[in-house]
C-alpha positions as CSV (number, residue, x, y, z in Angstrom):
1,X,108.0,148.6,121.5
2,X,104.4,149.0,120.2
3,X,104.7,153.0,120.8
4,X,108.1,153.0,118.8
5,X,106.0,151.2,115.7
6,X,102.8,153.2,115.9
7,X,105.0,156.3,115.9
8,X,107.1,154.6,112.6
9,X,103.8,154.2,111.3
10,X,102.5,157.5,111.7
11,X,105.8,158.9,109.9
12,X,105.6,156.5,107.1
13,X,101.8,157.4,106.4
14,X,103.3,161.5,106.5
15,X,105.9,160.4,104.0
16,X,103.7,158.8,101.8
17,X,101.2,161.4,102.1
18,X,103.6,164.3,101.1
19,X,105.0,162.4,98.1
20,X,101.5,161.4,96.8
21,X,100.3,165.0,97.6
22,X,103.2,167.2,96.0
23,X,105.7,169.2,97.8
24,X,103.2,172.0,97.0
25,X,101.7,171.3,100.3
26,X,104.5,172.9,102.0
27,X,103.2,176.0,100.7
28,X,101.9,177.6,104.2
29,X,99.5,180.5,102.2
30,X,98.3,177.4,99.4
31,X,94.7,177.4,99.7
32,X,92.4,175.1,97.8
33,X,89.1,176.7,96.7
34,X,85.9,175.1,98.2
35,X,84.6,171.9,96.9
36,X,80.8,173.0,98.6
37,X,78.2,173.0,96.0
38,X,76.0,176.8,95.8
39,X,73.0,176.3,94.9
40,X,70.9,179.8,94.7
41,X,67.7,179.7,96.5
42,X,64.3,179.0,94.1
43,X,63.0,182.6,92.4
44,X,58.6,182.3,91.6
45,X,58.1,181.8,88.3
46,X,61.4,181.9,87.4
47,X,64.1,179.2,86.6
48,X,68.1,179.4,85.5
49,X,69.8,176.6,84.1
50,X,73.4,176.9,83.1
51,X,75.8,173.9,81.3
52,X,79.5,174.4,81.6
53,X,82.0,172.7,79.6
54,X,85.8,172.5,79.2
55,X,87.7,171.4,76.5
56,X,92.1,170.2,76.9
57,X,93.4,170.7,73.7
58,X,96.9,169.7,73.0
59,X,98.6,172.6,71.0
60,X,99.8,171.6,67.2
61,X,102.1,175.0,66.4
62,X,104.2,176.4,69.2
63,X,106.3,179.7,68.6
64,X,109.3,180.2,70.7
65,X,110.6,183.9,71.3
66,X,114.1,184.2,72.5
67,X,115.9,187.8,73.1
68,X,119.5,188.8,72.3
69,X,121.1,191.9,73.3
70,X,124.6,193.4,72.5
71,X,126.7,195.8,73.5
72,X,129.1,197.7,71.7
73,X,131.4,201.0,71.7
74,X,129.7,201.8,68.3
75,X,126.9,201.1,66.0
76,X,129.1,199.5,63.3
77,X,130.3,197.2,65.8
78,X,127.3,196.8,68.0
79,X,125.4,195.8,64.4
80,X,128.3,193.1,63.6
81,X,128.5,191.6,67.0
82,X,124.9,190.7,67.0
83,X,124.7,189.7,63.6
84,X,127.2,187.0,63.9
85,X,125.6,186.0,66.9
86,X,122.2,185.6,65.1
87,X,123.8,184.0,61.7
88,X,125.8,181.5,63.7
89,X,122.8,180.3,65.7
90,X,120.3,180.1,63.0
91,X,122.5,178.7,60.5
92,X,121.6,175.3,60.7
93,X,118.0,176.4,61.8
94,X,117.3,178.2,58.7
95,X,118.0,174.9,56.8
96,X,115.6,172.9,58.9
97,X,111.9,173.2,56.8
98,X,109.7,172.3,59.8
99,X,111.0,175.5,61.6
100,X,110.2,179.4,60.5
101,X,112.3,182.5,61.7
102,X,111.4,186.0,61.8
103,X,114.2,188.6,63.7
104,X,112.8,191.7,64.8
105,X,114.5,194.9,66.2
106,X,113.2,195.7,69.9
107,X,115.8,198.7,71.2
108,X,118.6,200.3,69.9
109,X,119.8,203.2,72.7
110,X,122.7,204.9,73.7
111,X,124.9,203.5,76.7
112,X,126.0,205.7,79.6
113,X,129.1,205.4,81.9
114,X,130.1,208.0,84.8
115,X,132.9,209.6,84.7
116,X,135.0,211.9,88.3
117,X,135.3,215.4,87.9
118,X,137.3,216.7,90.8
119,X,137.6,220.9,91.6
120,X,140.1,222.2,93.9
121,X,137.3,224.0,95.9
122,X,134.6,221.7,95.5
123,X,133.2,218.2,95.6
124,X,133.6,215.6,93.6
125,X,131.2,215.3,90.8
126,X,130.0,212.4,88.4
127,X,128.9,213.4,85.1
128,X,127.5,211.1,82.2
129,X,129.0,210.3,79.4
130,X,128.1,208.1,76.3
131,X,130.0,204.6,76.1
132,X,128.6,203.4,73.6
133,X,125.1,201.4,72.3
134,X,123.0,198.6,73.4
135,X,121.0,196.9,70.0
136,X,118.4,194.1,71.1
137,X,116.5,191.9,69.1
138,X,114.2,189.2,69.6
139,X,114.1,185.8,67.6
140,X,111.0,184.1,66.6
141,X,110.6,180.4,66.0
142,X,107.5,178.3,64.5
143,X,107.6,174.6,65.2
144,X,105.1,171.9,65.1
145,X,107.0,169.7,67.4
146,X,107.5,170.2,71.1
147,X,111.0,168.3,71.1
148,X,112.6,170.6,69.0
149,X,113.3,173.1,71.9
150,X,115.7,171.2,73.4
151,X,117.7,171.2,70.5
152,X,116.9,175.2,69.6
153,X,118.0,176.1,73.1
154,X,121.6,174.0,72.7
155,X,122.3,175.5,69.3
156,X,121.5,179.1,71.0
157,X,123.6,178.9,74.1
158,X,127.0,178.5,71.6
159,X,126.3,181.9,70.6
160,X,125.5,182.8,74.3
161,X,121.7,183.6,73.6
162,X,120.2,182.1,77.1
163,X,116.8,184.3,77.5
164,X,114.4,182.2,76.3
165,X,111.4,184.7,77.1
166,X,108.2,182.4,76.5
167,X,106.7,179.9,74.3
168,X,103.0,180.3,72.9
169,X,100.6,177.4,72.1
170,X,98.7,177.3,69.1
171,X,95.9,174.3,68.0
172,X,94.3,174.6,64.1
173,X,91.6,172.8,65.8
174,X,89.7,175.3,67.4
175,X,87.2,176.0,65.4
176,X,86.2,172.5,65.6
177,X,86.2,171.9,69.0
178,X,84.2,174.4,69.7
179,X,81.5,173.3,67.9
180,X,81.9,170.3,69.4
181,X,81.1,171.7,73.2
182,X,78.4,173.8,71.3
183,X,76.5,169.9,70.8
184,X,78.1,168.9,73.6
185,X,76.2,171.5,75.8
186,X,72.7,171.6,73.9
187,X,72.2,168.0,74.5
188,X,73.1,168.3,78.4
189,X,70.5,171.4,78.4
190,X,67.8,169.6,77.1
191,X,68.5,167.3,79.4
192,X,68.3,169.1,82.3
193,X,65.4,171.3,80.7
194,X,63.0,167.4,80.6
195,X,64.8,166.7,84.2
196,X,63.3,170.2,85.6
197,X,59.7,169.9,84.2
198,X,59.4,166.2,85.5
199,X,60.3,167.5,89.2
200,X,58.2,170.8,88.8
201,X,55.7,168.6,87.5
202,X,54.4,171.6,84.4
203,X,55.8,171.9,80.6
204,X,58.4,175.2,79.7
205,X,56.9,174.8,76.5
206,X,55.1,177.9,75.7
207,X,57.0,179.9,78.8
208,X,59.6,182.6,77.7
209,X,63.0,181.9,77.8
210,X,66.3,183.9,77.6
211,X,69.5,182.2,75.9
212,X,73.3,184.0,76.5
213,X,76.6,182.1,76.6
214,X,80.1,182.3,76.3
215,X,84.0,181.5,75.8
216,X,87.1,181.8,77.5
217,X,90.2,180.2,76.6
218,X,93.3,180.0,78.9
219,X,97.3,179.6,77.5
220,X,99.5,177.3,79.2
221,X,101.9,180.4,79.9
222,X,98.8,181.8,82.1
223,X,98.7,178.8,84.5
224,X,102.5,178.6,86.0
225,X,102.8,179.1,89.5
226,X,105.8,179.2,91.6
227,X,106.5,177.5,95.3
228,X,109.3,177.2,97.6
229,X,110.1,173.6,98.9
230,X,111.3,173.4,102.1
231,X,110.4,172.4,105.7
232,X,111.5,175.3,108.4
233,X,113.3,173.3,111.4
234,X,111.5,172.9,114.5
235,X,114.8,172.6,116.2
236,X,115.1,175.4,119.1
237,X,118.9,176.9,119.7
238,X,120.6,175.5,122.4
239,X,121.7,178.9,123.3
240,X,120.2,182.4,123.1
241,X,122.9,184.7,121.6
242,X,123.6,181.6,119.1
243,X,122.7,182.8,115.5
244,X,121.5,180.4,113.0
245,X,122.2,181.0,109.1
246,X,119.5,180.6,106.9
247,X,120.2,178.3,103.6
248,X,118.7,179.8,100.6
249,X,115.5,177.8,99.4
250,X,115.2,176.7,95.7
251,X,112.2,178.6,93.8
252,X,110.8,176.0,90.9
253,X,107.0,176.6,89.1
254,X,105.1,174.2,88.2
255,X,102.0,174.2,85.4
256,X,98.6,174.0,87.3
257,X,96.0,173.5,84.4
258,X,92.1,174.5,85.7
259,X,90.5,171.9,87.8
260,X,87.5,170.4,85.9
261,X,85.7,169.7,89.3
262,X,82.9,172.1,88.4
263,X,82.1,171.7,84.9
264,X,79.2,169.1,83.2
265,X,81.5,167.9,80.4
266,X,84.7,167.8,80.0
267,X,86.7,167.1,76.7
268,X,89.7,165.2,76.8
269,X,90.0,164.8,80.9
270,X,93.2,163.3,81.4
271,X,96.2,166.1,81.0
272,X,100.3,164.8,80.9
273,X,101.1,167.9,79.2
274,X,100.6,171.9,79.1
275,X,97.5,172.5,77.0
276,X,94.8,175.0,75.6
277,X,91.9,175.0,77.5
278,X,88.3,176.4,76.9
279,X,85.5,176.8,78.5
280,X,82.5,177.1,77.7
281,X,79.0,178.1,79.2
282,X,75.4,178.3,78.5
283,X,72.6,179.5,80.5
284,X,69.0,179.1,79.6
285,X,66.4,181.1,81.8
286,X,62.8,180.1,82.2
287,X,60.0,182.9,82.8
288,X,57.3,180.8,83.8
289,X,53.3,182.4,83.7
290,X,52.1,182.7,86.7
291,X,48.1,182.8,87.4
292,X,48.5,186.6,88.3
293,X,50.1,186.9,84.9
294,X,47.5,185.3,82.9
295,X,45.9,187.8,80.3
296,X,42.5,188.8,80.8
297,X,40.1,188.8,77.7
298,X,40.5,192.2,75.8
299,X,36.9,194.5,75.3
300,X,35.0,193.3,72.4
301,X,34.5,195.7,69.8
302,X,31.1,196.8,68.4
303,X,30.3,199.1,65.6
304,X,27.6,201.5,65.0
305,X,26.2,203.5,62.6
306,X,24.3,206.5,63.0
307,X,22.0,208.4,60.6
308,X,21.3,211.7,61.1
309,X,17.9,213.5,60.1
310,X,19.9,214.7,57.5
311,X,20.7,212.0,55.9
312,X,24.3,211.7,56.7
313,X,25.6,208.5,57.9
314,X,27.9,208.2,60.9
315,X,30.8,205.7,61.8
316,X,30.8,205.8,65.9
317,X,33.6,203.4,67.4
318,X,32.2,202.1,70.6
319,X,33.9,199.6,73.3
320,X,31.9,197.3,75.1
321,X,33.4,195.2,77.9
322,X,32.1,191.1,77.5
């Protein structure tokens, strides 16, 4: 009895586990990176100091970009089919302020069919010959509220437009949140700047020093990645020659926004949506004077004058070490 709860326990503990964790853990090739801190071995007279920040920003303007494509046995009717597709779905839209459209051609191409030509002495041959056009165009759509894509997608799929290739994030904040990581990071450098000379026990103050640093911003459609969920059975066949049918495992993606385990600041931490994020670094490095790099004290100067029996006056330049 005690071995029949310590192994319910043990299965229980698994379960909770695996929900808490994520079905991504299923995932045999997942690996996380290594949460080990590198730190670089200490160069003479020489220190690096880097600050890097990360900033979630939710996105204010999304733009939606759906495709349509049509099929038709000319280009008068190939033109009319789409067009009624378009005008039916964005009638309603156009009428809506808080949503913009722009339609733009993409392809317009000939269609080809085969068609059997058969000789009395010969093989039987497939030749190509036109059928007729295929016209795409892709739909753009501006929106400042994310809930509004449910709706777009139901008024599209009544006029059978389904390909819904991507949606881009936009913030009109991004000026100012950069500066803010610009402050953000200055402070933490000085910071770490007072922190090194109080350890080193000597002022950077009149050492040289080197300044570069950096942006990079990452889009919510960079960050989807896709997993299978499913558990292989353990189960071995009862007999050799059986066969077993394999069921076909459900694809789904999922958003997986940068971790912010290795960054100084971070802006807005907690994430329950897809966002912008930037990052930021800085990197201050410290040439320290060393006692072989002290300067030594340049030759005086002296100057002399010399008069010749002539009378003609001389200017000689002459270097004299101290």
């Amino acid at each position: 009895m005690k071995n029949m709860l310590s192994f319910a326990a043990a299965v229980c503990f698994q379960l909770y586990f695996s929900q808490a964790s994520g079905n991504v853990n299923y995932r045999s090739l997942f690996q996380y990176n290594s949460i080990n801190i590198l730190t670089p071995e200490p160069v003479t007279n020489e220190n690096s100091i880097s600050i890097k920040g990360l900033a979630n920003i939710k996105a204010d303007q999304y733009v939606a970009l759906f495709s349509v494509t049509q099929t038709g046995e000319n280009a008068e009717e190939v033109n009319r089919l789409i067009d009624q597709r378009i005008n039916a779905a964005l009638q309603e839209i156009r009428m809506d302020k808080t949503v913009s459209v722009y339609v733009d051609m993409v392809s317009f191409v000939p269609v080809y069919q085969l068609n059997a030509e058969k000789k009395t002495f010969s093989r039987k041959t497939y030749n190509e010959v036109p059928a007729g056009f295929e016209l795409k165009k892709n739909i753009h759509l501006k929106f400042s509220d994310p809930s509004r894509l449910n709706d777009l997608i139901s008024r599209f799929s009544k006029s059978e437009i389904y390909d819904l290739i991507r949606v881009d994030y936009f913030s009109t904040g991004m000026e100012n949140i950069r500066k803010q990581m610009m402050d953000k990071a200055r402070i933490l450098m000085q910071e770490k700047v007072k922190n090194m000379e109080a350890v080193s026990g000597e002022s950077f103050a009149m050492a040289e020093k080197n300044v570069t640093d950096g942006y990079k911003t990452v889009l919510p459609v960079e960050m989807y990645r896709s997993y299978e969920a499913y558990n292989n059975s353990s189960l071995s066949l009862l007999k050799p020659y059986a066969e077993a049918n394999q069921a076909a495992k459900p694809v789904t993606s999922y958003y997986q926004p940068v971790p912010d385990k290795e960054f100084d600041f971070v802006l807005n931490p907690v994430i329950d949506e897809p966002v912008i994020q930037v990052m930021y670094e800085i990197r201050l490095q410290i040439i320290r004077k060393g006692k072989e790099q002290e300067k030594k004290p340049e030759a005086l100067s002296s100057r002399y004058l010399l008069v010749t029996p002539s009378g003609e006056v001389k200017d000689l330049s002459l270097m004299t070490k101290p």
